[in-house]
VOGU-3710 file (C-alpha; in Angstrom, 3 decimals, decimal comma):
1> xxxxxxxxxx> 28,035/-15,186/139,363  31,582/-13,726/139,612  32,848/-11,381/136,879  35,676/-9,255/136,329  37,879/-6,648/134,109  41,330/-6,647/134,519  44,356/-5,172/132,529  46,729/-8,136/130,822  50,276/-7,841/130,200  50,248/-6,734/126,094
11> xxxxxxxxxx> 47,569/-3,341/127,132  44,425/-5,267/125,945  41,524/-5,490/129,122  40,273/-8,816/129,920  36,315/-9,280/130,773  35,807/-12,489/132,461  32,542/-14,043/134,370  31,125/-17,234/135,413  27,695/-18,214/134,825  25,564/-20,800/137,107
21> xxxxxxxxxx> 26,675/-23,694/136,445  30,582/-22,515/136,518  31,385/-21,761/133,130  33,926/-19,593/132,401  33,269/-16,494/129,628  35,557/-14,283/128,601  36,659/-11,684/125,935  39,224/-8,979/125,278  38,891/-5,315/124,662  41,225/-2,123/124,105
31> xxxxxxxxxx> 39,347/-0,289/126,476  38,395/-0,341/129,832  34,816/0,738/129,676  34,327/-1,498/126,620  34,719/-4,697/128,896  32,959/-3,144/131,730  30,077/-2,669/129,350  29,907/-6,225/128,147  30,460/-7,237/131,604  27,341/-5,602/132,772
41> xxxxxxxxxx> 25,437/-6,850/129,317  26,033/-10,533/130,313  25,193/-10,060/133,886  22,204/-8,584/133,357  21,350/-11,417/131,068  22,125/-14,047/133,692  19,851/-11,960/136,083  16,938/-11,701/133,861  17,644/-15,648/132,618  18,309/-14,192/128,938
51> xxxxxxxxxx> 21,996/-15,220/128,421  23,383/-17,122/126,221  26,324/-18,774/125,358  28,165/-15,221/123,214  29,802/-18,445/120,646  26,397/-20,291/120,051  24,955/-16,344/119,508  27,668/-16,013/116,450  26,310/-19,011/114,879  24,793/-17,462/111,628
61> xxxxxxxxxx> 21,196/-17,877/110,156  22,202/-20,103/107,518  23,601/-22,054/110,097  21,528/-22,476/112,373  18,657/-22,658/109,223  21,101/-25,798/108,340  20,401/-27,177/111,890  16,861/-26,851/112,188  16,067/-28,436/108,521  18,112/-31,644/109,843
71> xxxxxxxxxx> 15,440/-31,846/112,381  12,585/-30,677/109,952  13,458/-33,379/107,447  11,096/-35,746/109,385  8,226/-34,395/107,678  6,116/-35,799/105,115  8,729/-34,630/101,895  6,360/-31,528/100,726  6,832/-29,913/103,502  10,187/-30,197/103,299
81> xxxxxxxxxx> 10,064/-28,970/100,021  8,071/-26,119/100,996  10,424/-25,088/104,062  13,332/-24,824/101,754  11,983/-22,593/99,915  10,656/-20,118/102,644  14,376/-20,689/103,841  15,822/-19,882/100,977  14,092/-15,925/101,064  15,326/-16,121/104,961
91> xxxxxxxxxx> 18,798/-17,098/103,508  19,166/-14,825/101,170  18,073/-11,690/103,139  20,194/-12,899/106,812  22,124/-15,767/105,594  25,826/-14,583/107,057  24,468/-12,384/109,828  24,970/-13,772/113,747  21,424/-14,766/114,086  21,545/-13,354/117,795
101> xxxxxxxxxx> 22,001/-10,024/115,607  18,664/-9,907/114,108  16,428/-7,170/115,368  12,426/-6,935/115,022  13,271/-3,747/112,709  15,309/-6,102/110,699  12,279/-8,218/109,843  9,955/-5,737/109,172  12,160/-4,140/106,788  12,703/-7,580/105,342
111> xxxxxxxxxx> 8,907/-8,353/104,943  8,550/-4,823/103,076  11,246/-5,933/100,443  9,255/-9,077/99,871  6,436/-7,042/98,940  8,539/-5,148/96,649  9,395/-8,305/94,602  5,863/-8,308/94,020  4,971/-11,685/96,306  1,505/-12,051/97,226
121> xxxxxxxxxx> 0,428/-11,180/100,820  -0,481/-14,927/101,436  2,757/-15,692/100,378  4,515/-13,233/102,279  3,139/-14,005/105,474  4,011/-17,825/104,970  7,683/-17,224/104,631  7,491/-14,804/107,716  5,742/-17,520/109,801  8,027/-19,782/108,813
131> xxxxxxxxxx> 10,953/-17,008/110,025  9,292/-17,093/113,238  9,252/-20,886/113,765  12,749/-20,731/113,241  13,478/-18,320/115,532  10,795/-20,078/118,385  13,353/-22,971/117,977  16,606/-21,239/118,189  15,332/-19,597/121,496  13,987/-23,034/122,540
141> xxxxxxxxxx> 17,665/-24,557/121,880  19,085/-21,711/123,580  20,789/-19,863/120,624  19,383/-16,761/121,060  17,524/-15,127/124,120  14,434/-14,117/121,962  12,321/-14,149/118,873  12,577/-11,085/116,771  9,231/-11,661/115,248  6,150/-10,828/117,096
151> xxxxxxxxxx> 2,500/-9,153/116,644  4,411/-5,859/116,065  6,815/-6,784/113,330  4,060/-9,529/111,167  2,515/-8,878/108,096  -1,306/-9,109/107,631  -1,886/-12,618/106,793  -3,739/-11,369/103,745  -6,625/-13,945/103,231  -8,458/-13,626/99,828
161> xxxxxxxxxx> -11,536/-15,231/99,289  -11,425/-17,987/97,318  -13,127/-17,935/93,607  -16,482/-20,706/92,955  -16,687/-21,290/89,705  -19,799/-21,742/88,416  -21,871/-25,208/87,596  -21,220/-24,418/83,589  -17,470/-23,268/84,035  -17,216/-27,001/85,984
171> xxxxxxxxxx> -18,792/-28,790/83,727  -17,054/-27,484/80,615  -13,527/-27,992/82,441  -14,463/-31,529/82,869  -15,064/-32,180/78,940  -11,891/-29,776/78,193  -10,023/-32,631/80,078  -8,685/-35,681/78,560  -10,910/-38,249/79,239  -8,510/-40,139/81,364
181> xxxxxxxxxx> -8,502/-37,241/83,749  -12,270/-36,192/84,070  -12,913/-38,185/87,440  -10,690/-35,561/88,934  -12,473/-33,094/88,190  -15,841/-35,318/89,450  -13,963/-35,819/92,509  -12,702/-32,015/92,991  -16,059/-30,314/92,413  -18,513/-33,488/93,930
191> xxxxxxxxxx> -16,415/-34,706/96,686  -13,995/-32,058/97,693  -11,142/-34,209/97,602  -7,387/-32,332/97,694  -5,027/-32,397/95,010  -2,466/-34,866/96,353  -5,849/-37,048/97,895  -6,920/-37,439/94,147  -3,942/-38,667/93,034  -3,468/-41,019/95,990
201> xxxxxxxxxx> -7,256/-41,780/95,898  -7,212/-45,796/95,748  -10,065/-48,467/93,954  -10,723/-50,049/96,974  -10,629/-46,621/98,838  -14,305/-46,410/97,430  -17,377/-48,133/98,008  -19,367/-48,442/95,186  -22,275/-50,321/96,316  -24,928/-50,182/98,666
211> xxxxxxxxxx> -23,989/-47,097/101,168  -21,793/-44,980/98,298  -18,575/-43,577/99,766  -15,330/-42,378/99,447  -12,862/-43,310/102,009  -9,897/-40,937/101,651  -6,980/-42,986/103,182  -3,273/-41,651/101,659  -2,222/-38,914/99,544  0,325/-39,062/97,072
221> xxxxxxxxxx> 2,262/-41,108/96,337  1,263/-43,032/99,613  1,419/-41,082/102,628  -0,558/-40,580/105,435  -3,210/-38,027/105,457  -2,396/-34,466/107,852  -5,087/-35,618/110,101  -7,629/-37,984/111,455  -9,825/-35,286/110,591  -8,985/-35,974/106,774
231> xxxxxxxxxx> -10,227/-39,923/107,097  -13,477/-38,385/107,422  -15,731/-40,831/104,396  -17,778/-38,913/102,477  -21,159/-39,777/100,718  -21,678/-39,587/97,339  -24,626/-39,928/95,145  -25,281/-43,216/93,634  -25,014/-41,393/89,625  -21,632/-40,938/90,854
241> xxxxxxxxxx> -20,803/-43,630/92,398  -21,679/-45,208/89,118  -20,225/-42,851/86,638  -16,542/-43,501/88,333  -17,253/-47,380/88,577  -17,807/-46,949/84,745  -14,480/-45,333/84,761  -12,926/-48,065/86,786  -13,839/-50,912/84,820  -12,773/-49,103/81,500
251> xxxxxxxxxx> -9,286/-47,960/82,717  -8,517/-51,336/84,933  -5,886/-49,135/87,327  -5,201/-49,880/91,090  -5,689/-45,836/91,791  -8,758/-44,160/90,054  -7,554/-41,525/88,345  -4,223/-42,798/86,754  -1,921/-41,752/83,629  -2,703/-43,235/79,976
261> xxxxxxxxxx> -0,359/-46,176/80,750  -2,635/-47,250/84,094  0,594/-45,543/86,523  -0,273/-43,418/89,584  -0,324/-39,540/87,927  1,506/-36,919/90,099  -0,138/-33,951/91,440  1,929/-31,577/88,808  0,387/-33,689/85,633  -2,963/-33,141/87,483
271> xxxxxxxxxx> -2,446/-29,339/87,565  -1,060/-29,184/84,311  -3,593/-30,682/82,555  -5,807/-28,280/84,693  -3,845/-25,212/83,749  -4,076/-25,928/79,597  -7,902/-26,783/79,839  -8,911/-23,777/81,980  -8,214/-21,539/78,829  -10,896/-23,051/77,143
281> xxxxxxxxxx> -13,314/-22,421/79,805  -14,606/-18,676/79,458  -14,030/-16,431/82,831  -12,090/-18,917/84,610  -9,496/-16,839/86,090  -5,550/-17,695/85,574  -4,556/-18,774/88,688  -7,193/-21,201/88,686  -6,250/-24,523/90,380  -7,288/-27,899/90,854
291> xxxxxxxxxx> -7,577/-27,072/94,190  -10,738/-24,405/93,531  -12,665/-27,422/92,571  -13,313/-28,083/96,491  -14,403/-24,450/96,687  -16,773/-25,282/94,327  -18,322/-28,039/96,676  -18,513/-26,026/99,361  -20,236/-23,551/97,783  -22,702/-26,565/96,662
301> xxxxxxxxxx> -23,220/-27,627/100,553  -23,847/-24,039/101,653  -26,379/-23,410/98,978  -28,003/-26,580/99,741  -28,780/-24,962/103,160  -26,281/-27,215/104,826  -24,842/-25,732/108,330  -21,126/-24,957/109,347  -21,057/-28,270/110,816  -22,190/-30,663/108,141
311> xxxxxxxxxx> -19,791/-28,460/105,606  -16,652/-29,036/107,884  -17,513/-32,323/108,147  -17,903/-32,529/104,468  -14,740/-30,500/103,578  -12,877/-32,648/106,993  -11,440/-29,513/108,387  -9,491/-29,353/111,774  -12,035/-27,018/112,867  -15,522/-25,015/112,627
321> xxxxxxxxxx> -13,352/-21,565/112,399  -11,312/-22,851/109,255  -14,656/-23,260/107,532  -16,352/-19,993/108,272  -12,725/-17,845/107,827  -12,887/-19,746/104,418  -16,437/-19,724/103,411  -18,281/-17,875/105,627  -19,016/-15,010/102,292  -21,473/-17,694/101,410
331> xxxxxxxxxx> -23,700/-18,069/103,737  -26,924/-16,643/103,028  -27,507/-12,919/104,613  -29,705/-13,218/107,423  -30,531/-9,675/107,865  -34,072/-10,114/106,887  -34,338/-12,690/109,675  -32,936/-11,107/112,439  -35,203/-7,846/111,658  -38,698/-9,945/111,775
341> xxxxxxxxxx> -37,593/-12,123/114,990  -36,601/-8,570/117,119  -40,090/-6,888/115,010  -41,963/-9,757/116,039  -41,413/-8,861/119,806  -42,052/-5,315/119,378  -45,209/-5,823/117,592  -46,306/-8,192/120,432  -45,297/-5,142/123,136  -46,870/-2,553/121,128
351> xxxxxxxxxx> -50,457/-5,015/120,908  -49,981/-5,260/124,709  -49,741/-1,451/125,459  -52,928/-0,686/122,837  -55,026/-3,734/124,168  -53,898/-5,090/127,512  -54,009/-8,179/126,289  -50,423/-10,397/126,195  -49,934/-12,820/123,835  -46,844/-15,064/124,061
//
């Protein structure tokens, strides 16, 4: 690398340098030790193999937020949805700034203001992660030399655990439903099925008959599940099986839970029908979702004394770790246990050292 600072006719002091590959960099300054300084900068970034291009570092957030949705956009369309809106908080806090400005202080003092607006710390947390992937990209593309966010500047992720209703506050949402809509709430609490798999959930994507199943294939409207993981069939008990064949041959619809008019419902009619029938149901919490149905089940499985494997099975998450950061509360405490299996042995020892005798 060659670099230089040298004086040009009208006063101003011209920095100039080469990088690897030839290209020529260069910017003006009224002052000597100005250019010098930004001289030194830039070679020590070519050194260290953190330089980058000083135009493509004046691109600003939006910008380069702009940029990275066009690639984003081949997502399924909720998550598209969803980035925009964790873009739009990024937007509206760095929007016009250079992103290669952006300083780990910046974000945490960003991340604090979100709390302020009173966003949960669930929600938080998403919007930073989503910051972060950003950023991971830009450094990737070579827009900036590196992320701002790390383990030092994140907020806690803030996991709650999630609220089981009980068997009566099920049961009572299902007859608070319109009738039309009360195999959801069979297939939330009895099957653990996701919102968007319920409304995507298909006649022929259950078998009725001899071995009863339900084969989630597509979620709504009729795209492909997140994972192989989320093909996973599960059983179902033949009363059910029968109760939604019941509903089946009543309603006559190609999905099985459907609008009044035999259509595929939406996941917000779902919720909303949800949301005004939860009032009815004493100590159901506000916030209560469709979603909490599949807490429900799992709290079912565990009770039933089924292990963490059969229960991510069951619930066909990724992994064993999702399941017990999500429902590992519920297990029952084995305290008691571990105390007689260590007891056990010292009993045995202290038999030995009164007797002689050993007994295995």
């Amino acid at each position: 690398m060659s670099g230089s600072v040298k004086r040009r006719p009208d006063g101003k002091w011209r920095a100039r340098y080469r990088d690897a590959s030839g290209k020529e960099f260069a910017k003006h300054f009224p002052r000597r030790v100005d250019g010098q300084r930004w001289l030194d900068e830039q070679t020590s970034a070519l050194v260290t193999g953190m330089h980058v291009d000083p135009k493509t570092a004046r691109s600003t957030v939006e910008e380069w937020c702009d940029t990275w949705l066009d690639g984003y956009g081949t997502r399924r369309a909720s998550s598209v949805r969803q980035a925009r809106t964790h873009i739009a908080h990024i937007v509206a806090e760095f929007g016009p700034r250079p992103i290669g400005t952006v300083r780990p202080s910046d974000v945490k003092a960003w991340t604090a203001k979100l709390y302020e607006k009173g966003l949960d710390d669930s929600y938080v947390y998403a919007i930073y992660r989503r910051l972060s992937q950003i950023m991971s990209d830009a450094v990737l593309d070579g827009v900036i030399p590196r992320n701002p966010c790390s383990r030092r500047t994140s907020p806690p992720q803030g996991k709650q655990r999630p609220y089981v209703a009980t068997t009566k506050q099920v049961w009572e949402l299902h007859d608070a439903m319109p009738a039309h809509l009360r195999p959801a709430v069979l297939l939330g609490a009895f099957t653990g099925l996701r919102t968007a798999e319920t409304c995507g959930l298909r006649v022929a994507d259950v078998d009725f008959m001899r071995d009863p199943k339900v084969n989630p294939a597509v979620q709504y409207p009729a795209e492909p599940l997140k994972t192989e993981m989320s093909r996973t069939p599960i059983p179902i008990p033949r009363d059910l099986a029968n109760t939604l064949s019941a509903h089946v041959a009543a309603h006559r619809a190609e999905h099985l839970v459907s609008g009044e008019d035999g259509e595929q419902l939406g996941p917000w009619v779902l919720q909303r029908a949800v949301a005004a029938a939860r009032g009815t149901v004493d100590g159901l919490p506000e916030g209560f979702r469709y979603h909490d149905l599949r807490h429900y089940y799992a709290s079912l499985l565990i009770a039933s004394g089924a292990n963490v494997k059969v229960v991510q099975s069951r619930l066909r998450h990724a992994s064993a770790k999702t399941t017990l950061d999500t429902y590992g509360h519920l297990w029952p405490d084995q305290d008691e246990a571990t105390r007689t299996a260590v007891e056990t042995v010292l009993v045995a020892r202290a038999d030995y050292l009164r007797t002689g005798t050993m007994v295995n």
